[in-house]
C-alpha positions in Angstrom: 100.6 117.0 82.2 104.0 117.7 83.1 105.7 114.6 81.7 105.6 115.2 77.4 103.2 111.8 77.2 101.1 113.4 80.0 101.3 116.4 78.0 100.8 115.2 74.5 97.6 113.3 75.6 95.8 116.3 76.7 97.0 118.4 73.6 95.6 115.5 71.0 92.6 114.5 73.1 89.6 116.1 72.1 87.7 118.6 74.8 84.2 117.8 76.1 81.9 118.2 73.3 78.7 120.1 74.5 75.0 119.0 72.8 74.5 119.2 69.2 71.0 120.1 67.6 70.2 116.5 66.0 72.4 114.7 68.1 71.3 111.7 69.8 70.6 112.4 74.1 73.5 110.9 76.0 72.9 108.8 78.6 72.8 109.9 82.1 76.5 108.7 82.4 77.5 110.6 80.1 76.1 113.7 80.8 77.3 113.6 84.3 80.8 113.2 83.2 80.3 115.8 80.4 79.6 118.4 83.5 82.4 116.4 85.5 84.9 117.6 82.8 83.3 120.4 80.8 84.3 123.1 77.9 86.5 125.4 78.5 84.8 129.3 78.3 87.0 131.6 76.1 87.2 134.5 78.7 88.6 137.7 77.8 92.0 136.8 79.6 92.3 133.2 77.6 91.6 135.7 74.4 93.9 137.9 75.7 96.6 135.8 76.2 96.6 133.6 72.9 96.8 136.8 70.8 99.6 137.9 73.3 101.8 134.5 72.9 100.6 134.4 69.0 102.6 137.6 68.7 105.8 137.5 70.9 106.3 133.6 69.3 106.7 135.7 65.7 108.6 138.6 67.7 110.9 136.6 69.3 111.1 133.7 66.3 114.3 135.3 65.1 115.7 137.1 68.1 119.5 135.3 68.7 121.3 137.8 71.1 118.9 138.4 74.1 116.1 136.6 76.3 113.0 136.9 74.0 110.0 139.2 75.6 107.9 136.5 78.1 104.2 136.7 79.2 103.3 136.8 82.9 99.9 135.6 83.7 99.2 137.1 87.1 95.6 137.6 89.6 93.8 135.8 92.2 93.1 132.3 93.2 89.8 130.9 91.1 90.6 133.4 88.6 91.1 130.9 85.6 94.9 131.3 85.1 96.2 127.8 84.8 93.0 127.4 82.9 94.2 130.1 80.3 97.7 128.6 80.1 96.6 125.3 79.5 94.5 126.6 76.6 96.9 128.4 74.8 99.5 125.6 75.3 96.9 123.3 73.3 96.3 125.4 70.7 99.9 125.9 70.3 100.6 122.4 70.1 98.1 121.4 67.3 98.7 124.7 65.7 102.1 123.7 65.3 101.7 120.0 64.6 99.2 120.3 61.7 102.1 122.5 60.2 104.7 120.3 60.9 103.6 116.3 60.8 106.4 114.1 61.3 107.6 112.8 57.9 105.8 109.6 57.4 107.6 105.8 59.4 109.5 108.9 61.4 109.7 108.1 65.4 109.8 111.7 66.1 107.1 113.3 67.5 107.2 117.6 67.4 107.7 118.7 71.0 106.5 122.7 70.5 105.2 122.9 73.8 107.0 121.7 77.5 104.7 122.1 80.5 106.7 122.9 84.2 105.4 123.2 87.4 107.5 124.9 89.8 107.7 122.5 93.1 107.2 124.1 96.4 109.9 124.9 98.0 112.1 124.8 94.9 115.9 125.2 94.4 117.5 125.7 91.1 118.4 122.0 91.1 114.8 120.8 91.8 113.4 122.9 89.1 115.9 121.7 86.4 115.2 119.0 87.3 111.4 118.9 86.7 112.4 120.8 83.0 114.5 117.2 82.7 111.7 115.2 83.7 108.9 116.1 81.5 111.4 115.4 78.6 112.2 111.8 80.2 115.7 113.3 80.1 117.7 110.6 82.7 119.8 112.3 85.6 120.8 111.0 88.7 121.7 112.3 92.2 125.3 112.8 91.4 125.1 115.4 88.8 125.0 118.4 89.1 122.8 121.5 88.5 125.1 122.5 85.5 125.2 119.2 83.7 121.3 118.6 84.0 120.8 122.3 82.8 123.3 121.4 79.5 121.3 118.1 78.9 118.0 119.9 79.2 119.3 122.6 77.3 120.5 120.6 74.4 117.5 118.7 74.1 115.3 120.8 74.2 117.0 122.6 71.3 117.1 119.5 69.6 113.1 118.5 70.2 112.1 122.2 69.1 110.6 123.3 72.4 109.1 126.5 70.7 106.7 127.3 74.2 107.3 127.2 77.5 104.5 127.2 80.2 106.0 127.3 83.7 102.9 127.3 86.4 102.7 128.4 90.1 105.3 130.7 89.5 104.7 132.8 92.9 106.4 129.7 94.7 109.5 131.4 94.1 111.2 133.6 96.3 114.2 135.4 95.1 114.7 136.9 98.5 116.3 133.9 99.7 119.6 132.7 98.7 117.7 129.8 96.8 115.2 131.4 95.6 117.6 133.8 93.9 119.7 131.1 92.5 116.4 129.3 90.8 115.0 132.9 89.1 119.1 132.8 87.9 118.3 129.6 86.4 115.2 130.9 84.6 116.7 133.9 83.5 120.0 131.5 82.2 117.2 129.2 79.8 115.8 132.5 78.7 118.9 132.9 76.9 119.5 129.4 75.6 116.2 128.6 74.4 114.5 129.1 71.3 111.2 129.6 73.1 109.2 132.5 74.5 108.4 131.4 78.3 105.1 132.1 80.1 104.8 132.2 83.7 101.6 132.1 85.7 100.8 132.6 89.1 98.8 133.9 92.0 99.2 137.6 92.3 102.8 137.6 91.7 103.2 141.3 91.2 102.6 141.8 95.1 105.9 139.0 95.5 109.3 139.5 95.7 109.3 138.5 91.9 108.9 141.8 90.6 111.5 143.7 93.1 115.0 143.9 93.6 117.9 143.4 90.8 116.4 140.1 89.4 112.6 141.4 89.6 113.5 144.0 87.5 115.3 142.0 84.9 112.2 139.8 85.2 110.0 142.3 84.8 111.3 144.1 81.9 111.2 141.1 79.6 107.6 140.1 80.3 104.4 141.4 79.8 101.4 141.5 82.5 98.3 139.6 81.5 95.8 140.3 84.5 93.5 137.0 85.0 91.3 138.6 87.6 87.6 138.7 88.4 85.4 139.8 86.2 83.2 143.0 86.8 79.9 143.0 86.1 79.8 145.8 83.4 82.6 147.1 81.7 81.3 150.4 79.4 78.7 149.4 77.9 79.3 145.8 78.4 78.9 142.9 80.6 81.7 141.0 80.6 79.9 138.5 83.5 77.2 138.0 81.7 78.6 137.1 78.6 80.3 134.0 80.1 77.0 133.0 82.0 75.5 132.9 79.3 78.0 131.1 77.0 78.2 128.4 80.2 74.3 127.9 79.8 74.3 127.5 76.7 76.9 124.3 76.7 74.3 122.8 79.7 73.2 119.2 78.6 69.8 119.3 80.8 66.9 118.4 79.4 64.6 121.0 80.8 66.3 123.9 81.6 65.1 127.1 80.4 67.3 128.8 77.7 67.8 132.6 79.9 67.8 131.5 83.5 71.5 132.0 84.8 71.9 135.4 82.6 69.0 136.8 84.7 70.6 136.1 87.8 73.5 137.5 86.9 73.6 139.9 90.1 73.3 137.0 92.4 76.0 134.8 90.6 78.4 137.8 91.0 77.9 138.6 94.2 78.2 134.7 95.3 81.0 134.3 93.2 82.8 137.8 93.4 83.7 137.8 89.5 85.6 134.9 89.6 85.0 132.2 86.8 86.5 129.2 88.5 84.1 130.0 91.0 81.3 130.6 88.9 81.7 127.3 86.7 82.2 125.5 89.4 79.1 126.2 91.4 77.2 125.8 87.5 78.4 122.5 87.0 77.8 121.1 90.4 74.0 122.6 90.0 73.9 121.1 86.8 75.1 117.3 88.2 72.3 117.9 91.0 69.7 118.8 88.9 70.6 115.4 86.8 71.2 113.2 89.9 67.8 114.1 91.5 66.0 114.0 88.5 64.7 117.8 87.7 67.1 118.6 85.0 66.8 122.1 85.5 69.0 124.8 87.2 67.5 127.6 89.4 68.1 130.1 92.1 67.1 128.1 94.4 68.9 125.3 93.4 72.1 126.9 92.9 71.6 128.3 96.8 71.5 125.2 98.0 75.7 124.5 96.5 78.1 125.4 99.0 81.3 127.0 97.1 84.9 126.9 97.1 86.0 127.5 100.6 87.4 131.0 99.3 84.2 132.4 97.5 82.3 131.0 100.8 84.6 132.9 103.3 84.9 135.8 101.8 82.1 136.7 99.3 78.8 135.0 100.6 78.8 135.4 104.3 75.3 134.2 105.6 76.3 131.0 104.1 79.4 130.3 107.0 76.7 129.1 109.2 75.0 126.7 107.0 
């Protein structure tokens, strides 16, 4: 996804569908690569975060003399933040493309959304030049930072790049002398583009991004959208809960028991700590068991016998490091 064709083909392509009442039953095939791929669950930071990008688009639409305000999407690994960004980025796109469909025998394609992940290790030049490459704009090894930033600059302006994500964010260190001159180079297309940025990465307010000169210019442009685990009960609610269940409910198993997983919603937060990457993942991998040996049903049981991300294994579910 970060070349525009890469990019475009997720946009357009329509998510995983889950059952419909009256449908036909898929085959097994299908189901297992329904599970493989799966909805995306609206959390309360993907809700979060389109009614936060919704807003600073319109604030920042007519803005000419400053950076516009940015989002930072910040929290733990397996928290469901490149999940949130990718989510928003689609809706974007085909929010913006049903408003604006290229005039009919035109070649040109909208471009409201550019994709950019920041490569490890990255310098000012390497970053550009990943901006340049999702755009298929050419450069070579002779030219320089300043003449790839102008090309990307100019089109950009010219494809009307209206949102742009930029992932793994906490890659950069502006501590170090390169570092400093990449979060310069962000900071620079802040200011030349027409687009409200979005950054996401792990816990990045505990980095270097948020201190010194730069991390307070940084910082006082963007807003802080927490992606973190989610607590059992909040108030009166249960946030957990509430996306077990919505996750059972997309199951395609044909004898599953409408219920199950929200009862052992204890359990599933204590395996999983809160953390919804986590949590689907060990769901979906119970589901393609219980389809692969033929019960088509999720239980406790069942979903003891999944070993978890390394992460949730290490850290949250201890009698399980001597399995």
């Amino acid at each position: 996804m970060t070349t525009w064709q890469g990019w475009q083909r997720f946009a357009t392509t329509d998510p995983p569908a889950p059952p419909q009442a009256g449908d036909p039953p898929r085959s097994t095939d299908e189901r297992l690569a329904y599970h493989s791929s799966f909805v995306t669950i609206r959390t309360p930071a993907i809700s979060e975060l389109a009614t936060q990008v919704r807003t600073l688009m319109i604030l920042g639409r007519h803005q000419q003399t400053t950076a516009r305000p940015s989002l930072i999407v910040t929290g733990p690994a397996a928290a469901g933040k490149t999940t949130a960004l990718l989510n928003v980025g689609r809706a974007c796109h085909l929010a913006h493309t049903r408003k604006n469909p290229p005039p009919p025998g035109s070649g040109h394609t909208p471009v409201p959304v550019a994709y950019v992940l920041v490569p490890p290790g990255a310098t000012a030049k390497t970053l550009i030049t990943e901006f340049a490459r999702y755009l298929g704009i050419p450069t070579t090894s002779r030219m320089t930072q300043t003449q790839i930033t102008d090309a990307v600059c100019h089109t950009y302006t010219a494809a009307g790049v209206q949102l742009v994500l930029i992932d793994e964010i906490h890659r950069l260190n502006p501590r170090t002398t390169t570092g400093a001159q990449t979060a310069d180079l962000i900071k620079d297309l802040t200011e030349r583009l027409a687009a409200t940025f979005v950054y996401a990465g792990i816990n990045v307010t505990d980095t270097a991004l948020f201190t010194g000169t730069r991390g307070a210019q940084l910082a006082g442009r963007a807003t802080l959208i927490t992606c973190g685990p989610l607590p059992a009960r909040h108030g009166t609610r249960q946030p957990f809960r509430d996306v077990i269940t919505d996750i059972e409910n997309n199951l395609d198993l044909h004898h599953h028991k409408p219920g199950t997983l929200p009862r052992h919603t204890p359990y599933l937060h204590q395996r999983t700590a809160g953390r919804i990457g986590s949590l689907t993942r060990l769901i979906r991998e119970a589901a393609i068991t219980a389809i692969t040996n033929g019960t088509e049903r999720i239980t406790k049981q069942s979903l003891d016998t999944i070993r978890l991300d390394h992460l949730a294994e290490t850290h949250h579910h201890p009698r399980t490091r001597n399995r």
